[in-house]
C-alpha positions as CSV (number, residue, x, y, z in Angstrom):
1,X,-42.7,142.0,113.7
2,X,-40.8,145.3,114.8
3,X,-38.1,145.4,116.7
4,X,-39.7,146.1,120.4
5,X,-41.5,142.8,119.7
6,X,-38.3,141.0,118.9
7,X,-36.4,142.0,121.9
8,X,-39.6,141.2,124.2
9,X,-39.4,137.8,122.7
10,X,-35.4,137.5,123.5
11,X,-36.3,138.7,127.1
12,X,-39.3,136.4,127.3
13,X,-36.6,133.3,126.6
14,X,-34.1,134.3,128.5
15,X,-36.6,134.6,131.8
16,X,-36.9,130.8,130.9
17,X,-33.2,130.3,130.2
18,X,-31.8,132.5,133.4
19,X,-31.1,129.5,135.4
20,X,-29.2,127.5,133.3
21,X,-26.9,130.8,132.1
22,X,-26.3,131.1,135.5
23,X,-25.0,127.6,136.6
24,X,-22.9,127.8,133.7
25,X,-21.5,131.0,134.7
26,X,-21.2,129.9,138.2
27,X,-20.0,126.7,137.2
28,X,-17.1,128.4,134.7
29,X,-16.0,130.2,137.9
30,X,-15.8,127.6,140.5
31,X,-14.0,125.9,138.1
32,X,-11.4,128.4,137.9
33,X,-10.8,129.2,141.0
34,X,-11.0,126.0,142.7
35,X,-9.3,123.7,140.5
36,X,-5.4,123.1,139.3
37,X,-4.5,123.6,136.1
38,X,-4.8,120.2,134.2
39,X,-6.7,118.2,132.0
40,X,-10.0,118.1,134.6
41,X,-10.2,122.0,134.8
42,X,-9.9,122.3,130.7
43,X,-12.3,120.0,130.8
44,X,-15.1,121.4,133.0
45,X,-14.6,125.0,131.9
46,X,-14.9,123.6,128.5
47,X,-17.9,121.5,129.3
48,X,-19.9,124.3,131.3
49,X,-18.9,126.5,128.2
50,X,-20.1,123.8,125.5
51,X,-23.4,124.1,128.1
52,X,-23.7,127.8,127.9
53,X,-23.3,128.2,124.1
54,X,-26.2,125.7,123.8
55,X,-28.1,127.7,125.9
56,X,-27.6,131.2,124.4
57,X,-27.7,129.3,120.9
58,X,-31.5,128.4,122.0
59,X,-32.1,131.5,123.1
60,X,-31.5,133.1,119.5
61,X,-32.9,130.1,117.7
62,X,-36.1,130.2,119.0
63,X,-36.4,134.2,118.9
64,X,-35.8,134.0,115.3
65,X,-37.8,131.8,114.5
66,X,-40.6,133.1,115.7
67,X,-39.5,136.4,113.8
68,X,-39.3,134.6,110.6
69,X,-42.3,133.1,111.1
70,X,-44.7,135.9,111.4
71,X,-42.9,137.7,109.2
72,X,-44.9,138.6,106.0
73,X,-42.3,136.7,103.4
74,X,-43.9,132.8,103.3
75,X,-41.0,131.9,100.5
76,X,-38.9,130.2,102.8
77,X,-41.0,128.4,105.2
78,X,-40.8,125.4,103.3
79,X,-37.3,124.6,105.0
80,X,-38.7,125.2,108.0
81,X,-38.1,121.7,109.0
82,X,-35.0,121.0,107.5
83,X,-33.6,124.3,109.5
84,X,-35.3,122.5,112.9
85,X,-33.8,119.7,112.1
86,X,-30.5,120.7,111.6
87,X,-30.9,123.3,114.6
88,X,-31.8,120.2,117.1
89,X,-28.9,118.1,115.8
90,X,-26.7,120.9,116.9
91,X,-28.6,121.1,120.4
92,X,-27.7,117.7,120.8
93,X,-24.3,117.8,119.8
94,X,-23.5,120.9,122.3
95,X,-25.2,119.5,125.3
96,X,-24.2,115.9,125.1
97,X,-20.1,117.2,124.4
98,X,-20.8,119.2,127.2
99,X,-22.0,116.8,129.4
100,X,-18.9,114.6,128.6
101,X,-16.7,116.9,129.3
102,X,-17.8,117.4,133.0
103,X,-18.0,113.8,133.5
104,X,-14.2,113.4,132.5
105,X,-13.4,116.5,134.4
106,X,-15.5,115.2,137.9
107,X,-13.7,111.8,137.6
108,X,-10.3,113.3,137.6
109,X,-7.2,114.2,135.9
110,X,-7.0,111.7,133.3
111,X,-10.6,110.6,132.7
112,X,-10.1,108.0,134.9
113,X,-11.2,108.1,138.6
114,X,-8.4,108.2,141.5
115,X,-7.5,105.0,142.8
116,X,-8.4,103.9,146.6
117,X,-6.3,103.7,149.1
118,X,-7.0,101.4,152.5
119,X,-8.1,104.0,154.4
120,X,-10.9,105.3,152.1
121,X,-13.9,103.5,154.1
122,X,-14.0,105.3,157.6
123,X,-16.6,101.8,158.7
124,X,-13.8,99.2,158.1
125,X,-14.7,96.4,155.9
């Protein structure tokens, strides 16, 4: 596989993967701009980070792989699935960390969501 092919093939995933760089990147600067400094804005930088990393990470994964595969050297696709493995344990780890870490920083400052106050339901009780 030359090297045009392999940059095709990183430009082919990252069509797929535009959307979710995006949000992150989006997400990364909402979060900076539109929240106080405190635990919920480490958080959800953090967490749209955690989110971004997985994504690029995916993007690379599966671009090398596919070099390595039709590569002419068949010595070291015996690991093949060990490496998957290992590679989708990661996935996991990044996405579900990331997730966590929005979820603390949308229910507030310390992981815990605000209290109500009486005037919270506009429709009376």
């Amino acid at each position: 596989m030359s090297d045009s092919s392999l940059i095709m093939t990183l430009l082919g995933q990252a069509t797929f993967l535009l959307p979710t760089i995006l949000i992150c990147i989006i997400g990364i600067t909402m979060i900076q701009k539109r929240l106080p400094m405190g635990k919920a804005r480490k958080s959800g930088v953090l967490g749209f980070t955690l989110l971004l990393v997985g994504a690029i990470a995916n993007l690379l994964f599966y671009a090398l792989m596919n070099r390595f595969l039709s590569s002419q050297d068949y010595s070291g696709h015996g690991y093949m699935q060990m490496i998957n493995t290992f590679y989708r344990l990661l996935s996991v780890l990044l996405h579900s960390g990331g997730l966590v870490l929005l979820i603390m920083a949308i229910c507030g400052k310390d992981g815990k969501a605000d209290p109500k106050t009486g005037n919270d339901n506009p429709y009376g009780q």
